[in-house]
N, C-alpha and C positions, 0 to 999 in steps of 0.2 A: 879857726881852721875846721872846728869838726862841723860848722854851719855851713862852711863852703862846699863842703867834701857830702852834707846833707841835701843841700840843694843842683850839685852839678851828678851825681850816681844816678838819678832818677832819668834825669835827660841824658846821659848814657847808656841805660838800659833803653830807652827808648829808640835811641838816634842808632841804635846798633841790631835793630829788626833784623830776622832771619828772613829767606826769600826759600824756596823751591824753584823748581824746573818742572815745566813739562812738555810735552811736542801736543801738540793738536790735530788730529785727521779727522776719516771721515770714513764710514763703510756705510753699506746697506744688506744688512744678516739677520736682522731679527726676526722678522713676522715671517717670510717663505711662505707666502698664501698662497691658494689656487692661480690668485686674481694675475700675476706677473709669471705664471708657469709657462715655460715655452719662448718668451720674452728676452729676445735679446738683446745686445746692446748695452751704451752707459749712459751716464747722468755725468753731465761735462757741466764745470762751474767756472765761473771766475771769483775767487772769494777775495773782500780787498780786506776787511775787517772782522779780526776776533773781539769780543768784549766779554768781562764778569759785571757783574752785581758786587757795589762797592757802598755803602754808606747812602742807600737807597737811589744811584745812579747808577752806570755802567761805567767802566772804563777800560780802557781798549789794551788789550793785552799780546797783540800783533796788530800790524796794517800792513797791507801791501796790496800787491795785483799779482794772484796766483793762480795759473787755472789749475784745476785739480779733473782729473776722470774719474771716476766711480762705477765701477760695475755693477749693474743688476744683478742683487742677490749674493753680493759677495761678501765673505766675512773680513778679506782681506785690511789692512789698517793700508791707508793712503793721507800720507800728510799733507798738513796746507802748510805749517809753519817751518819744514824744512828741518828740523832738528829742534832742539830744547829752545825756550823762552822762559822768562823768570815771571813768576806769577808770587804774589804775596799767600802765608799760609791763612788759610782762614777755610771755611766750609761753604761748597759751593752747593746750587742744588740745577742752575741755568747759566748757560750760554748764549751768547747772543750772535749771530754771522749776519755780516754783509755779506751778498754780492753783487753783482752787476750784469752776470749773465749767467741764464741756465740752458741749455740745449739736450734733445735727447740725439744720442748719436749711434747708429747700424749702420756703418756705410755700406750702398751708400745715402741713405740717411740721413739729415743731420736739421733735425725741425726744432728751432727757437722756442724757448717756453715760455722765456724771460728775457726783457731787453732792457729793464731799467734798473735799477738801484732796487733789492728788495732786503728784509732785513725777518731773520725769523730766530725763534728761540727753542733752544732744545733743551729738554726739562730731563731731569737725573731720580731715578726712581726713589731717592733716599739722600743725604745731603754724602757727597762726595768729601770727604776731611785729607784736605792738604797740609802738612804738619813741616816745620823748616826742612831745608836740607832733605826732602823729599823729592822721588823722582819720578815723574808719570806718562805716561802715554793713557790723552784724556780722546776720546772716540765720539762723535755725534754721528749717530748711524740715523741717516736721510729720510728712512720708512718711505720709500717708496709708492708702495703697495697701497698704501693709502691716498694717496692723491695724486698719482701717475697714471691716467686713463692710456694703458699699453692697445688699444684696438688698433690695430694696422691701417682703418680706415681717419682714426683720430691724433692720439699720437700729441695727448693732449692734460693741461691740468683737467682734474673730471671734478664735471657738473656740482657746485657746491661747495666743492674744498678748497685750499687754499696749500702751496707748493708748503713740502716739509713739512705738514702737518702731522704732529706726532713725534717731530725730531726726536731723540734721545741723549742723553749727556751720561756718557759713561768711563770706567777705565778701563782700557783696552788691554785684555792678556793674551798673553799669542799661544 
């Protein structure tokens, strides 16, 4: 009995993993550069896929087709996943988003930046520690500023960079 009760506890402790919660948005607040002063307008997405880094893969931790608005320069938290989703605890340090479309919008405005399936990673200054039964509002703030050519005449990714460059992976406190 005490071999049975040796060999089935271990797969109990296991098969009985804790999970967390947490929502996923998106702002754009960090840098407030010269470069977007004056600038108005949003960053309209369609995001279909969240992913973590899992046992040196990603695995998808939302899917859908959400489009989200994003204001220029806002600190404001803007969700893609609608409310809480279960993430396993572990220590995160990147995120991964699909989407399928990005637009910059002033109506009336509204010039395409992105028309295909693009897929970018937002990197966390420090590793983020998700611990069970934790509850987070996790934030990738878009950085803009960095690779949004806002010229009125362009209205364009700029020269060089590549969309969301710079993303960041944070937790979001209000």
């Amino acid at each position: 009995m005490r071999k049975l009760v040796a060999l089935v506890a271990p797969l109990l402790i296991v098969g009985c993993a804790g999970q967390a919660m947490v929502e996923v948005g998106l702002n754009d607040s960090e840098f407030l550069s010269f470069l977007l002063w004056g600038t108005e307008g949003d960053i309209v997405m369609r995001v279909v896929c969240i992913e973590v880094p899992q046992d040196g893969a990603y695995d998808t931790l939302w899917s859908g087709a959400h489009e989200v608005v994003v204001p220029i320069r806002d600190r404001d938290f803007v969700s893609i996943t609608g409310g809480d989703v279960e993430i396993s605890p572990d220590s995160y340090l990147r995120m991964r988003l699909t989407v399928d479309s990005v637009r910059y919008v002033d109506e009336p405005v509204d010039k395409m930046l992105i028309d295909t399936p693009y897929q970018f990673t937002a990197q966390a200054f420090s590793a983020i520690v998700i611990e069970e039964d934790d509850e987070f509002r996790l934030v990738v703030n878009i950085n803009s500023d960095a690779w949004f050519d806002s010229n009125p005449d362009s209205l364009k990714i700029r020269e060089g960079h590549e969309a969301f460059e710079g993303a960041q992976l944070k937790i979001y406190y209000e």
